[in-house]
C-alpha positions as CSV (number, residue, x, y, z in Angstrom):
1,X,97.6,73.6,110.7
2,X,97.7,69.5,111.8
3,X,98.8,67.5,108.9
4,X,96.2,64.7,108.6
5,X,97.2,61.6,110.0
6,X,96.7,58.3,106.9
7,X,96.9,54.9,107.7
8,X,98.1,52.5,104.9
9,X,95.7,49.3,104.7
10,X,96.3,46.2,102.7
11,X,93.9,43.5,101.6
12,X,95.7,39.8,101.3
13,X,93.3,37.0,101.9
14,X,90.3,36.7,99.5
15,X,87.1,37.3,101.3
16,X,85.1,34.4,99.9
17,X,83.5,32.2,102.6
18,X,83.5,35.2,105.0
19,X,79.6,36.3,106.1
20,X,78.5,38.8,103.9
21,X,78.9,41.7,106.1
22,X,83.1,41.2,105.9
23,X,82.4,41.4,102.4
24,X,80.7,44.6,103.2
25,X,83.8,46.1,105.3
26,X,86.2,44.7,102.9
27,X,84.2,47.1,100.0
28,X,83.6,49.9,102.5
29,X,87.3,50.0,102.9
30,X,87.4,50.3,99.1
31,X,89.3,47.3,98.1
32,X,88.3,46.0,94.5
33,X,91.4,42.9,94.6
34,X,93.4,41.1,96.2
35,X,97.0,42.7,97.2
36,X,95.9,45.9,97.1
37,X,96.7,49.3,99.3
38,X,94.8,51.6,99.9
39,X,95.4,54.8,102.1
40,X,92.8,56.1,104.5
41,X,92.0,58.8,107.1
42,X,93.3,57.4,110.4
43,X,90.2,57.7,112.5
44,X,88.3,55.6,115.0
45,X,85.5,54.3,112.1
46,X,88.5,53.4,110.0
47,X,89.8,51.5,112.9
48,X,87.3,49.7,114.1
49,X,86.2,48.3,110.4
50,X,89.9,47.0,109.9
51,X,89.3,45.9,113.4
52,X,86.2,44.3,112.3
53,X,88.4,41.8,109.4
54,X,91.7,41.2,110.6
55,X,92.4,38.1,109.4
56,X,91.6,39.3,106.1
57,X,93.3,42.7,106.0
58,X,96.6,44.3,107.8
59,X,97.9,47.4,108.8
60,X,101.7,48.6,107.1
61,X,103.9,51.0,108.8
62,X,105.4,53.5,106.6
Protein backbone atom coordinates (compact mmCIF):
# COMPACT_ATOMS: atom_id res chain seq x y z
CA UNK A 1 0.00 0.00 0.00
CA UNK A 2 1.33 3.84 -1.17
CA UNK A 3 2.03 5.86 1.88
CA UNK A 4 0.19 9.17 1.27
CA UNK A 5 2.17 11.77 0.06
CA UNK A 6 1.64 15.43 2.81
CA UNK A 7 2.81 18.67 1.98
CA UNK A 8 3.77 20.97 4.87
CA UNK A 9 2.20 24.64 4.28
CA UNK A 10 2.93 27.74 6.16
CA UNK A 11 0.97 30.98 6.50
CA UNK A 12 3.48 34.25 7.09
CA UNK A 13 2.00 37.41 5.73
CA UNK A 14 -1.36 38.58 7.15
CA UNK A 15 -4.02 38.47 4.57
CA UNK A 16 -5.58 41.89 5.22
CA UNK A 17 -5.83 44.08 2.09
CA UNK A 18 -5.91 40.93 -0.01
CA UNK A 19 -9.49 40.46 -2.13
CA UNK A 20 -11.74 38.54 -0.26
CA UNK A 21 -11.47 35.40 -2.14
CA UNK A 22 -7.39 35.01 -0.76
CA UNK A 23 -9.08 35.36 2.39
CA UNK A 24 -11.22 32.54 1.31
CA UNK A 25 -8.04 30.18 0.18
CA UNK A 26 -6.15 31.28 3.09
CA UNK A 27 -9.30 29.68 5.41
CA UNK A 28 -9.83 26.86 3.04
CA UNK A 29 -6.29 25.85 3.67
CA UNK A 30 -7.26 25.97 7.31
CA UNK A 31 -5.13 28.57 8.75
CA UNK A 32 -6.65 30.50 11.77
CA UNK A 33 -3.05 32.84 12.46
CA UNK A 34 -0.28 33.97 11.42
CA UNK A 35 2.90 31.57 11.55
CA UNK A 36 1.13 28.71 11.44
CA UNK A 37 1.75 25.02 9.70
CA UNK A 38 -0.41 23.04 8.69
CA UNK A 39 0.01 19.66 6.87
CA UNK A 40 -2.18 18.70 3.94
CA UNK A 41 -2.80 15.91 1.33
CA UNK A 42 -0.42 16.72 -1.54
CA UNK A 43 -2.84 16.81 -4.43
CA UNK A 44 -3.50 18.97 -7.47
CA UNK A 45 -6.56 21.12 -5.54
CA UNK A 46 -4.10 21.65 -2.65
CA UNK A 47 -1.68 22.89 -5.21
CA UNK A 48 -3.33 25.00 -7.13
CA UNK A 49 -4.94 26.97 -3.95
CA UNK A 50 -1.35 27.56 -2.43
CA UNK A 51 -0.71 28.42 -6.05
CA UNK A 52 -3.52 30.69 -5.86
CA UNK A 53 -1.65 33.02 -2.64
CA UNK A 54 1.88 32.74 -2.81
CA UNK A 55 2.92 35.73 -1.67
CA UNK A 56 1.03 35.03 1.32
CA UNK A 57 1.86 31.42 2.06
CA UNK A 58 4.98 28.97 1.27
CA UNK A 59 5.75 25.57 0.85
CA UNK A 60 8.61 23.80 3.60
CA UNK A 61 10.57 20.88 2.73
CA UNK A 62 10.80 18.34 5.31
Amino acid sequence: MAAIKKIRIQYYRSKNSTPAKHKAVVKGLGFTRLNQIVERVDNESIRGMVKAVPHLVRILEK
